[in-house]
PDB file of N, H, CA, C and O in Angstrom:
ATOM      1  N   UNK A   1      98.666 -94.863  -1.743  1.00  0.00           N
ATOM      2  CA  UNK A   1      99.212 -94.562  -3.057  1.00  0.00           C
ATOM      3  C   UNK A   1      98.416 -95.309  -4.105  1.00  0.00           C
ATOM      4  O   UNK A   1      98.425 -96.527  -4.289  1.00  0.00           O
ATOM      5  N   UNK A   2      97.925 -94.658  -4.573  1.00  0.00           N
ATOM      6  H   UNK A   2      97.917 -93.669  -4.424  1.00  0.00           H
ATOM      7  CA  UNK A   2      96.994 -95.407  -5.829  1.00  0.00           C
ATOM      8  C   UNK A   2      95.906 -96.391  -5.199  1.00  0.00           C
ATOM      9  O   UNK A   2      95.801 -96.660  -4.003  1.00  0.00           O
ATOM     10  N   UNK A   3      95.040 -96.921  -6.348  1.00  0.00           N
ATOM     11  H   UNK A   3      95.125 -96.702  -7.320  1.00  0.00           H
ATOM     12  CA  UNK A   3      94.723 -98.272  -5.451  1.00  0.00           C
ATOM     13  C   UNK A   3      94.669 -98.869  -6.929  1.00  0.00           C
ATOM     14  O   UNK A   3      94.334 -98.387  -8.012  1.00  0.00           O
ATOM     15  N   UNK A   4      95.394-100.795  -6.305  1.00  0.00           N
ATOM     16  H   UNK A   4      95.666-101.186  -5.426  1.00  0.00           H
ATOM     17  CA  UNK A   4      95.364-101.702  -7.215  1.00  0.00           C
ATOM     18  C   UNK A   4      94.652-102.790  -6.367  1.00  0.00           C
ATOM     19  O   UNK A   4      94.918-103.213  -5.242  1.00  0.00           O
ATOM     20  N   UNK A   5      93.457-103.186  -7.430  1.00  0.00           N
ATOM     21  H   UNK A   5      93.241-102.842  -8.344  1.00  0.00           H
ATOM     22  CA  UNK A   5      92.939-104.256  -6.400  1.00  0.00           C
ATOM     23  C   UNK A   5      93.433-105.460  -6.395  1.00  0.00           C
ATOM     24  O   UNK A   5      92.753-106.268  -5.762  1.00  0.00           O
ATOM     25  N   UNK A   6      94.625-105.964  -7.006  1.00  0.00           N
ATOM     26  H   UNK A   6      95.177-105.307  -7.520  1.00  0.00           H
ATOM     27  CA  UNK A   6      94.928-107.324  -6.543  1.00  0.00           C
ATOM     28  C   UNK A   6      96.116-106.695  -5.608  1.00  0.00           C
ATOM     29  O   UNK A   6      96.630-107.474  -4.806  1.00  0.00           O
ATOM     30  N   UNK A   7      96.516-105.558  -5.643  1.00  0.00           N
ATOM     31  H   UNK A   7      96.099-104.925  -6.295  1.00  0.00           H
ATOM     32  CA  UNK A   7      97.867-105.616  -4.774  1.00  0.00           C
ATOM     33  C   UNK A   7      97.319-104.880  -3.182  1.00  0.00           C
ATOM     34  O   UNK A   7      98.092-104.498  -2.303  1.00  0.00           O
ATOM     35  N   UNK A   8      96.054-104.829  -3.130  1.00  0.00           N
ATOM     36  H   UNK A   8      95.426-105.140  -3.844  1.00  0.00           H
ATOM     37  CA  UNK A   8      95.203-104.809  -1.911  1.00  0.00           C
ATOM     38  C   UNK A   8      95.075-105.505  -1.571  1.00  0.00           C
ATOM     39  O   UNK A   8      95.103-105.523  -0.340  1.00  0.00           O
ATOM     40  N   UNK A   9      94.815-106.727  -2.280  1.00  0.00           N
ATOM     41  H   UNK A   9      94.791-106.713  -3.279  1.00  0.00           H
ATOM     42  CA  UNK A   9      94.171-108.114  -1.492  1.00  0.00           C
ATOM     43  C   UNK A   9      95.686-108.740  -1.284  1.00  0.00           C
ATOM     44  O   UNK A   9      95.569-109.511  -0.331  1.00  0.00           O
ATOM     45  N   UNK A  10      96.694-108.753  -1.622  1.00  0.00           N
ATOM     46  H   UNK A  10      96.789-108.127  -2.396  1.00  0.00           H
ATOM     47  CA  UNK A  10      97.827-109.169  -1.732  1.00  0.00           C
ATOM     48  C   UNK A  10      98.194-108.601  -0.192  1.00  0.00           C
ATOM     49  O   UNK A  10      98.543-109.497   0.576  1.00  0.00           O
ATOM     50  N   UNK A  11      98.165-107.143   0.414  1.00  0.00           N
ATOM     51  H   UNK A  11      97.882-106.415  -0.210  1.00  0.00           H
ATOM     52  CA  UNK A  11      98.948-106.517   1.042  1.00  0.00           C
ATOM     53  C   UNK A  11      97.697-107.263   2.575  1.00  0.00           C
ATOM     54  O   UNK A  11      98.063-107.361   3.747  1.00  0.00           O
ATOM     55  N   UNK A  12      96.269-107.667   2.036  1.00  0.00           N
ATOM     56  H   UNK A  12      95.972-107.587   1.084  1.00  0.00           H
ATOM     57  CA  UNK A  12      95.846-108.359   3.333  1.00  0.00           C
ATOM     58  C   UNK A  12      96.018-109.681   3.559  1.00  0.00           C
ATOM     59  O   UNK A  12      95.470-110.181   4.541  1.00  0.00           O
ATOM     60  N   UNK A  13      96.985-110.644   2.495  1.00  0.00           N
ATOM     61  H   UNK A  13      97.430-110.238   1.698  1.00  0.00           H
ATOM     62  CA  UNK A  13      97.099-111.199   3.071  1.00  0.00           C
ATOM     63  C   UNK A  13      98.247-111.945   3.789  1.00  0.00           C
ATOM     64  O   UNK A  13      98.443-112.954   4.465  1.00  0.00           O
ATOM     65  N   UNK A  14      99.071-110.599   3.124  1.00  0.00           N
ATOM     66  H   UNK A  14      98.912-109.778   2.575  1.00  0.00           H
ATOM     67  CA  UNK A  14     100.357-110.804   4.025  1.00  0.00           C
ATOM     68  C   UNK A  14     100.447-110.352   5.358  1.00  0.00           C
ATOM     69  O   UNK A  14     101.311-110.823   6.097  1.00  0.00           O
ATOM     70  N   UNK A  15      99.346-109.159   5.904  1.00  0.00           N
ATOM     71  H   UNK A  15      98.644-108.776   5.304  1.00  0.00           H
ATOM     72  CA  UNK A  15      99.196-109.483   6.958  1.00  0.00           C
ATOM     73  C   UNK A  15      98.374-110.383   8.171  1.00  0.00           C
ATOM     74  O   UNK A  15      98.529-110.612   9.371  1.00  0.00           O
ATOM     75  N   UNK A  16      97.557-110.686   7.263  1.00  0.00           N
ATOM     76  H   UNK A  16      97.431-110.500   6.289  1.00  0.00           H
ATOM     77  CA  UNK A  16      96.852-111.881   7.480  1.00  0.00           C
ATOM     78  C   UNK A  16      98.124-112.812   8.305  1.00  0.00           C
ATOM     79  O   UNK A  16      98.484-112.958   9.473  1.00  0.00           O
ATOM     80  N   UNK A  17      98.510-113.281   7.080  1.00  0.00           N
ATOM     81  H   UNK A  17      98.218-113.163   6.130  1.00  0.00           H
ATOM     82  CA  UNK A  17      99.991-114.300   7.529  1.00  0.00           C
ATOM     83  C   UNK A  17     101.046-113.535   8.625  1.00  0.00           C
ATOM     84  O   UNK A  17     101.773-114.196   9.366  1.00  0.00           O
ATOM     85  N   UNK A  18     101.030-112.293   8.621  1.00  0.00           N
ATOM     86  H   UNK A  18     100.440-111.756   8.019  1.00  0.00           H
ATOM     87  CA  UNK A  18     101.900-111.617   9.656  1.00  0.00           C
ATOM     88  C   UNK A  18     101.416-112.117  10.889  1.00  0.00           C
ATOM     89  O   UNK A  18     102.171-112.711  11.659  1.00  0.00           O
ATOM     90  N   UNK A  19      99.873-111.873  11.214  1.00  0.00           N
ATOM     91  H   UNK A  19      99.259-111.391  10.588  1.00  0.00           H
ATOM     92  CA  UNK A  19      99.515-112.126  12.565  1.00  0.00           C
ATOM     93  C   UNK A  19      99.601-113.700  12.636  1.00  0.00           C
ATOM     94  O   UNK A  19     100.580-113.996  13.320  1.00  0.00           O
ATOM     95  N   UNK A  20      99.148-114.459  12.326  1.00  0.00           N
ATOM     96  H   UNK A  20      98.353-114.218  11.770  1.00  0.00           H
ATOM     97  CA  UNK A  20      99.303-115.596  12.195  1.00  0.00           C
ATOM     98  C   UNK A  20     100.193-116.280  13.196  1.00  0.00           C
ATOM     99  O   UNK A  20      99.898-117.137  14.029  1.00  0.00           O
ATOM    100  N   UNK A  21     101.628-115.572  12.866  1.00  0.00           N
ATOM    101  H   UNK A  21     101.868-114.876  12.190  1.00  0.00           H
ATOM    102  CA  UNK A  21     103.057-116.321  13.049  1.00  0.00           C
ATOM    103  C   UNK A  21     103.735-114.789  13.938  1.00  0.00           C
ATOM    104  O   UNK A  21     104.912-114.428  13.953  1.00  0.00           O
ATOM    105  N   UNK A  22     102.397-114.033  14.696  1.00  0.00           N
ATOM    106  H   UNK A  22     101.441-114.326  14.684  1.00  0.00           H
ATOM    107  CA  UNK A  22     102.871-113.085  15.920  1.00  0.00           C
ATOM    108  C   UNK A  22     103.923-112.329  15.291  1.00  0.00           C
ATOM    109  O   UNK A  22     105.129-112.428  15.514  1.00  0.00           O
ATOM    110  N   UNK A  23     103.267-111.472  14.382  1.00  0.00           N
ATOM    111  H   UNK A  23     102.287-111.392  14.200  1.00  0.00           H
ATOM    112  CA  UNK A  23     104.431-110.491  13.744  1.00  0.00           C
ATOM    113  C   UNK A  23     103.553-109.106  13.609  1.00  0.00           C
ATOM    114  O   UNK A  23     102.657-109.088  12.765  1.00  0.00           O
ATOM    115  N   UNK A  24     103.795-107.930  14.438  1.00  0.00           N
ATOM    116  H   UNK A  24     104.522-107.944  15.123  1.00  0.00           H
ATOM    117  CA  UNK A  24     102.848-107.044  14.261  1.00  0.00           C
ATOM    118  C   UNK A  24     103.477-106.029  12.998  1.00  0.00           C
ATOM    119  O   UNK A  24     104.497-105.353  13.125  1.00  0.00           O
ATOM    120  N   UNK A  25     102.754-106.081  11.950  1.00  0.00           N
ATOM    121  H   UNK A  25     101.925-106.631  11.847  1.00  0.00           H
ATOM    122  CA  UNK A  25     102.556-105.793  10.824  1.00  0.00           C
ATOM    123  C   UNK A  25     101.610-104.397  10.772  1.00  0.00           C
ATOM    124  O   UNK A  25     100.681-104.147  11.541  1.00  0.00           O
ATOM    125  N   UNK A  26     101.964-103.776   9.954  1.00  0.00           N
ATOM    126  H   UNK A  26     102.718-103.979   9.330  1.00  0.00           H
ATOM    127  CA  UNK A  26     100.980-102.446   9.566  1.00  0.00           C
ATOM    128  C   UNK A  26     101.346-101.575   8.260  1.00  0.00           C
ATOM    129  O   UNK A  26     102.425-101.158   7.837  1.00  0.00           O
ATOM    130  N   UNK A  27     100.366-101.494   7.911  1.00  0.00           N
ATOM    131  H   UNK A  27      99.490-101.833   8.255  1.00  0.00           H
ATOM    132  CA  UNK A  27     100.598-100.812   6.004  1.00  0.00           C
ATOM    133  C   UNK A  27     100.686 -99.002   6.693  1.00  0.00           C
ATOM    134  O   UNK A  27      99.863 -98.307   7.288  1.00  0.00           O
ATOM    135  N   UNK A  28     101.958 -98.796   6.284  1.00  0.00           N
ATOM    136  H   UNK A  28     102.626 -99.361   5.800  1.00  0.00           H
ATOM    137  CA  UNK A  28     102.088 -97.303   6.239  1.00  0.00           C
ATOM    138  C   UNK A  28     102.105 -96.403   4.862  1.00  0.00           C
ATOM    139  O   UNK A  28     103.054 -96.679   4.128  1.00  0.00           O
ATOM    140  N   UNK A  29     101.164 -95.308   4.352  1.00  0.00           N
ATOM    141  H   UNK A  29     100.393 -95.084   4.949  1.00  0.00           H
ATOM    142  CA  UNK A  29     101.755 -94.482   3.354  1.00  0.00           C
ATOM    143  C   UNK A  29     101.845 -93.092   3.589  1.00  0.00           C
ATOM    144  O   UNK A  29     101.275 -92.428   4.455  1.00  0.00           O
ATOM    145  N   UNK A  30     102.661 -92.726   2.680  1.00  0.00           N
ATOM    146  H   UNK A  30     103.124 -93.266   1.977  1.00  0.00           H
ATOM    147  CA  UNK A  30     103.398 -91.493   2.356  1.00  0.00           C
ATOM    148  C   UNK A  30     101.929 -90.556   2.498  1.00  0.00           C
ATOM    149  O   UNK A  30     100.765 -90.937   2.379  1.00  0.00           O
ATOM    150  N   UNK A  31     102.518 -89.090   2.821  1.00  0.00           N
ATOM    151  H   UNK A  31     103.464 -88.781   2.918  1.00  0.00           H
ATOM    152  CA  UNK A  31     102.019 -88.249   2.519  1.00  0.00           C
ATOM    153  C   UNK A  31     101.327 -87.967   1.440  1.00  0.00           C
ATOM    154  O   UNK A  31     100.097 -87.932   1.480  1.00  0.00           O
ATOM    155  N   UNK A  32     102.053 -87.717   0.277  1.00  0.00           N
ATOM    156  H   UNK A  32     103.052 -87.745   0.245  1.00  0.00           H
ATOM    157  CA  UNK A  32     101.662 -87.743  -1.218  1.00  0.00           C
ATOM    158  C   UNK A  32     102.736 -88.558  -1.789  1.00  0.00           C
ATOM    159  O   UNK A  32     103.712 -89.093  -1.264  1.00  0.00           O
ATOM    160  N   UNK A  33     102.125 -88.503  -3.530  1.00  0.00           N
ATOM    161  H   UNK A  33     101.332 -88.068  -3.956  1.00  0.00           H
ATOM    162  CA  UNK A  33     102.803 -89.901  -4.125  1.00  0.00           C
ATOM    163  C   UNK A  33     103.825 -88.836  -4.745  1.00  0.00           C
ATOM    164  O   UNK A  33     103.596 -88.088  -5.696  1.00  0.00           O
ATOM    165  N   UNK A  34     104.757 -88.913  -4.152  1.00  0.00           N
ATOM    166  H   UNK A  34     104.942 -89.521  -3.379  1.00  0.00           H
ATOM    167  CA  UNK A  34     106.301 -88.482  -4.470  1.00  0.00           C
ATOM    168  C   UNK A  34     107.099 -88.839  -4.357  1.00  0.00           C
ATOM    169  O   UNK A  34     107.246 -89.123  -3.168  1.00  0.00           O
ATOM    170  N   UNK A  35     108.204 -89.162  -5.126  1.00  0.00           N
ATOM    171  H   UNK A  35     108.084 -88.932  -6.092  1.00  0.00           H
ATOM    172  CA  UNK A  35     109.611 -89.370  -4.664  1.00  0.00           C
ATOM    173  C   UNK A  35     109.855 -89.338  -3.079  1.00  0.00           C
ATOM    174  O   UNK A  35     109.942 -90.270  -2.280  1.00  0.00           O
ATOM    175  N   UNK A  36     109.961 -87.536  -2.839  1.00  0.00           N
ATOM    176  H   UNK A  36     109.891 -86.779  -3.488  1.00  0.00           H
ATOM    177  CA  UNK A  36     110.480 -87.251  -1.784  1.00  0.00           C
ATOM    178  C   UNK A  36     109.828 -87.807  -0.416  1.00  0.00           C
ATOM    179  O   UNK A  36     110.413 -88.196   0.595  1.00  0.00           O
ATOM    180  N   UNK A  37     108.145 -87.713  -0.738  1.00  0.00           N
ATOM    181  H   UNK A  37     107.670 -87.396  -1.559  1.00  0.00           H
ATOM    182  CA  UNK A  37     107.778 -87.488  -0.131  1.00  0.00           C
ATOM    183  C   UNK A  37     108.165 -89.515   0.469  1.00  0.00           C
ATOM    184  O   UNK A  37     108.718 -89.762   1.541  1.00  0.00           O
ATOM    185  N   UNK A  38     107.766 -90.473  -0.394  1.00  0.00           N
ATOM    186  H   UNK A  38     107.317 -90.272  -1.265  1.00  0.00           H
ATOM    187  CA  UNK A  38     108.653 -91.591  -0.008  1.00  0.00           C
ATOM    188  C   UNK A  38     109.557 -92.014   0.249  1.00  0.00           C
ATOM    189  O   UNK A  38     109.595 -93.218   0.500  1.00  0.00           O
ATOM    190  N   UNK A  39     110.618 -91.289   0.303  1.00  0.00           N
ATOM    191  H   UNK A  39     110.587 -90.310   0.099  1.00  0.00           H
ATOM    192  CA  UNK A  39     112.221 -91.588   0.380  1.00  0.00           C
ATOM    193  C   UNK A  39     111.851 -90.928   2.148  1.00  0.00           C
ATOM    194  O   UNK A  39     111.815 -91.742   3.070  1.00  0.00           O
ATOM    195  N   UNK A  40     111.644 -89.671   2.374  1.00  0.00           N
ATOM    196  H   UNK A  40     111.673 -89.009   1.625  1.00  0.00           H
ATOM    197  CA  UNK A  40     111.142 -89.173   3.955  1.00  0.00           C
ATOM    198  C   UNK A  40     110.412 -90.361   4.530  1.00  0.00           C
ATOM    199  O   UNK A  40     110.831 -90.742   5.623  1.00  0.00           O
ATOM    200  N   UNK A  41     109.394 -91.023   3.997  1.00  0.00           N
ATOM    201  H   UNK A  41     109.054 -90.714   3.109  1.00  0.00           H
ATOM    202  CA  UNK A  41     108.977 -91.860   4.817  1.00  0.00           C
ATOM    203  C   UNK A  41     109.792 -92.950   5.326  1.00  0.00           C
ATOM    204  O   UNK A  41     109.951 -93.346   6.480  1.00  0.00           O
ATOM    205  N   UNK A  42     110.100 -93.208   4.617  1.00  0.00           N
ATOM    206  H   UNK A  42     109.971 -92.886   3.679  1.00  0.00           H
ATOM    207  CA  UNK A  42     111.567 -94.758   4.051  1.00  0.00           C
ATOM    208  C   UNK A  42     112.522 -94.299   5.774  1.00  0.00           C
ATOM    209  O   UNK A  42     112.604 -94.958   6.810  1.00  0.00           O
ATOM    210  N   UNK A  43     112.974 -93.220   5.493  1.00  0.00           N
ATOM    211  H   UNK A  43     112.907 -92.685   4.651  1.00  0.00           H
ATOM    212  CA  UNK A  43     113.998 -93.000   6.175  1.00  0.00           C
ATOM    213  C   UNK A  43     113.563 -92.633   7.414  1.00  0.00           C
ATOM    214  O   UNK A  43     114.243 -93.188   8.277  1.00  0.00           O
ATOM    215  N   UNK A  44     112.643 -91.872   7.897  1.00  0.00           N
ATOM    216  H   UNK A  44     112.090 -91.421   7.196  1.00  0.00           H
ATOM    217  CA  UNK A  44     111.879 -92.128   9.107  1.00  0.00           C
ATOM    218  C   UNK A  44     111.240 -93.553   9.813  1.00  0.00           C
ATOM    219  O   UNK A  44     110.952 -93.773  10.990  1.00  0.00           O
ATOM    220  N   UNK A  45     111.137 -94.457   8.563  1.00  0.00           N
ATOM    221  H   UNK A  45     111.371 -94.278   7.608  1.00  0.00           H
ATOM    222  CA  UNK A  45     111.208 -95.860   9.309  1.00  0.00           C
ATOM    223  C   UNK A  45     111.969 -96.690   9.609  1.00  0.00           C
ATOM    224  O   UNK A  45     111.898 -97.590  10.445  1.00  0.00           O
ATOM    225  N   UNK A  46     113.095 -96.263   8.589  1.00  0.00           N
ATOM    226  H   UNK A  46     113.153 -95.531   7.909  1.00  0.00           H
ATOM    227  CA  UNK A  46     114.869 -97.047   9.009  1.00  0.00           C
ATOM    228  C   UNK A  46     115.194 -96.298  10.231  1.00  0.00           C
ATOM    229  O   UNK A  46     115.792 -97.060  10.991  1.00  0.00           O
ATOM    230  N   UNK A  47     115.030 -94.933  10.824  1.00  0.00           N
ATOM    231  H   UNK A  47     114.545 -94.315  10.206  1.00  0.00           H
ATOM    232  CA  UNK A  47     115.571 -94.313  12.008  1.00  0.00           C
ATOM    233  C   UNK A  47     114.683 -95.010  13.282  1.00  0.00           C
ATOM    234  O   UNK A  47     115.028 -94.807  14.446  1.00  0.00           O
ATOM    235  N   UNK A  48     113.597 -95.786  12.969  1.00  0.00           N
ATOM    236  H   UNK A  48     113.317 -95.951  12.023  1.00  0.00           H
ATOM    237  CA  UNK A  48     112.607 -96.038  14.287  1.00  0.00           C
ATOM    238  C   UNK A  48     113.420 -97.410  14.868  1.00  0.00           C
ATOM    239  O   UNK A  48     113.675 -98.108  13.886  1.00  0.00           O
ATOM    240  N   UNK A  49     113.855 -97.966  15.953  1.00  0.00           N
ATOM    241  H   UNK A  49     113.648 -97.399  16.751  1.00  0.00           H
ATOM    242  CA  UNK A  49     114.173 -98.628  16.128  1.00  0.00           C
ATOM    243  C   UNK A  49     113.108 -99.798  16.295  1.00  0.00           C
ATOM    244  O   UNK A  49     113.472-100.972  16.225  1.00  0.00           O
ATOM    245  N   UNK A  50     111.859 -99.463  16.506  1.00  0.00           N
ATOM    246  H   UNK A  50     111.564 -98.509  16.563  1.00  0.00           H
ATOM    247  CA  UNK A  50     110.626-100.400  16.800  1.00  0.00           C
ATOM    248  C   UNK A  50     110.358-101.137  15.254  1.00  0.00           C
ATOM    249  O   UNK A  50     109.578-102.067  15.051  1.00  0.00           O
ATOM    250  N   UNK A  51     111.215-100.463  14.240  1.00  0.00           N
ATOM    251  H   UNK A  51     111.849 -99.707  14.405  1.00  0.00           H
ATOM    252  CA  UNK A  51     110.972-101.142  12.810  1.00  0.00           C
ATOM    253  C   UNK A  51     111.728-102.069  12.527  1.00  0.00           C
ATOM    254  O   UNK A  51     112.906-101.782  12.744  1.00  0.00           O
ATOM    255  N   UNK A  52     111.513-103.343  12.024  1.00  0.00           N
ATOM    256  H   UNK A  52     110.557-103.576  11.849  1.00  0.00           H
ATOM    257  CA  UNK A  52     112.674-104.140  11.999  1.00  0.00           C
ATOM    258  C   UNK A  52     112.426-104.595  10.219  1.00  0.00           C
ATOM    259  O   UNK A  52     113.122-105.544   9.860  1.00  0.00           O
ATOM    260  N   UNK A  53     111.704-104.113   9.383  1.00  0.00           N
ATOM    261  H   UNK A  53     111.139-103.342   9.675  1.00  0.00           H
ATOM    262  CA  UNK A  53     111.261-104.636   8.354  1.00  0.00           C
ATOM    263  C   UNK A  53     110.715-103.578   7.403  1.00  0.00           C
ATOM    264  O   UNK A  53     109.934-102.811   7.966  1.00  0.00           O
ATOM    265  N   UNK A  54     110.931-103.323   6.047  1.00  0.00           N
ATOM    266  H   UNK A  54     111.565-103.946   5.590  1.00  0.00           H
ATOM    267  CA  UNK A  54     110.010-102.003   5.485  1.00  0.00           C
ATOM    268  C   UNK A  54     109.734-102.958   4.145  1.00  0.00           C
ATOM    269  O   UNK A  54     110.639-103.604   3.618  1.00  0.00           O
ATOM    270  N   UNK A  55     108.632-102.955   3.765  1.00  0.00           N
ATOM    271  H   UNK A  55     107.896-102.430   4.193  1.00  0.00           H
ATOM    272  CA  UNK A  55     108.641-103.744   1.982  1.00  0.00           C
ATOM    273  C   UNK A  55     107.630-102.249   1.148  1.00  0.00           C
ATOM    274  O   UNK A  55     106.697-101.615   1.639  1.00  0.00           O
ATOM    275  N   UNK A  56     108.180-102.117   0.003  1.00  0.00           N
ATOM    276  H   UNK A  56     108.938-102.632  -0.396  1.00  0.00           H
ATOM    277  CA  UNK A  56     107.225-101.057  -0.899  1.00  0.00           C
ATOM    278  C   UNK A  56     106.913-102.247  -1.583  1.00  0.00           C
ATOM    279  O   UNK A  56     107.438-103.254  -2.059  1.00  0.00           O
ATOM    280  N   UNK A  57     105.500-101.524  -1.376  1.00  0.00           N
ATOM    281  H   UNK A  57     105.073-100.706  -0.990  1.00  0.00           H
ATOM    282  CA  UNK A  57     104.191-102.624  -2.028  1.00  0.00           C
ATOM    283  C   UNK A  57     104.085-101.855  -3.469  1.00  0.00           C
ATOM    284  O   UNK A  57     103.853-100.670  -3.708  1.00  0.00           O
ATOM    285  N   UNK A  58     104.373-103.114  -4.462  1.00  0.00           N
ATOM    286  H   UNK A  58     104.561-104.077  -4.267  1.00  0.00           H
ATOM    287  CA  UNK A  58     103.996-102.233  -6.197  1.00  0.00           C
ATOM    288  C   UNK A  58     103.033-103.113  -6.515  1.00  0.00           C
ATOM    289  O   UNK A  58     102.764-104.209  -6.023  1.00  0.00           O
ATOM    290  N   UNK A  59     102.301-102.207  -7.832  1.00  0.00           N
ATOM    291  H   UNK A  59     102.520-101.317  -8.232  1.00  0.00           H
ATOM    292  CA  UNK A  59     102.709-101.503  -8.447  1.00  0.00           C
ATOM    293  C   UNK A  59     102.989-100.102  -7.890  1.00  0.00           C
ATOM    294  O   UNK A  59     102.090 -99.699  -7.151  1.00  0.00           O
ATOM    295  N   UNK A  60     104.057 -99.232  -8.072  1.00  0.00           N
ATOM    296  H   UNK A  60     104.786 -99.560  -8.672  1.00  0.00           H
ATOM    297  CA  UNK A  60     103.796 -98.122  -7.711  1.00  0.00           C
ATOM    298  C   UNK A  60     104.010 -97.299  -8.976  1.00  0.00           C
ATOM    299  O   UNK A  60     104.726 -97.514  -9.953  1.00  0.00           O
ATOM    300  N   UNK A  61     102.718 -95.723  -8.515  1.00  0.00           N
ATOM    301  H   UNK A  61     102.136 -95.548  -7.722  1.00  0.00           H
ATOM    302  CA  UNK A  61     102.093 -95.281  -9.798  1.00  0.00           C
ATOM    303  C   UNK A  61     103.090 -94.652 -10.826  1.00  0.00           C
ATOM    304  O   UNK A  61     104.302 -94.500 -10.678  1.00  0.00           O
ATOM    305  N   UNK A  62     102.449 -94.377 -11.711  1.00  0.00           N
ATOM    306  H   UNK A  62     101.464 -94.499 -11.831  1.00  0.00           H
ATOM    307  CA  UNK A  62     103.363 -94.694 -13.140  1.00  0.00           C
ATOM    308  C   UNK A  62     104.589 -93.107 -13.366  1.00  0.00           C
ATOM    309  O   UNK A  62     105.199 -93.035 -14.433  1.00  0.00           O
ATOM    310  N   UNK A  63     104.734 -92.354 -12.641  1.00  0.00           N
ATOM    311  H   UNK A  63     104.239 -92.412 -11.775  1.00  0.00           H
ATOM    312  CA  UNK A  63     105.671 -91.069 -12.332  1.00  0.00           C
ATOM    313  C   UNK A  63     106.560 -91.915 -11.438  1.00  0.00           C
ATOM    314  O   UNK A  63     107.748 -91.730 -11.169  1.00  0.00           O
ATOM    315  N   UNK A  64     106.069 -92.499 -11.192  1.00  0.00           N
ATOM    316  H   UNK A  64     105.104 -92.649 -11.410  1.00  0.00           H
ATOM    317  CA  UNK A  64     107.550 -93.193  -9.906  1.00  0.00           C
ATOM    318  C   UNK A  64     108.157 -94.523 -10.642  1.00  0.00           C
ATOM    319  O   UNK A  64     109.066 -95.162 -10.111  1.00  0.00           O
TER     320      UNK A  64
END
């Protein structure tokens, strides 16, 4: 979704710190930058039981 370059370097180094402290971490995005199309993702990762964690990384782009 977009690209912001400090909230790139931000999103490596939280996983940076994920592995660190044995936390398998992974940046997922949406299809397209939509509402829907994020709220579907959202909710396909609350239904996974292998998910224990979801954070939306902002800024997110300026329609949303």
């Amino acid at each position: 979704m977009g690209f912001d370059e400090a909230s790139e370097a931000y999103v490596k180094q939280k996983l940076r710190a994920a592995k660190q402290v044995g936390i398998d971490a992974k940046v997922v995005k949406p299809a397209a930058e939509t509402k829907e199309s994020i709220f579907e993702l959202i909710s396909q990762l609350n239904k996974n039981n292998e998910v224990h964690a979801i954070i939306v990384q902002l800024p997110l782009p300026k329609h949303l």
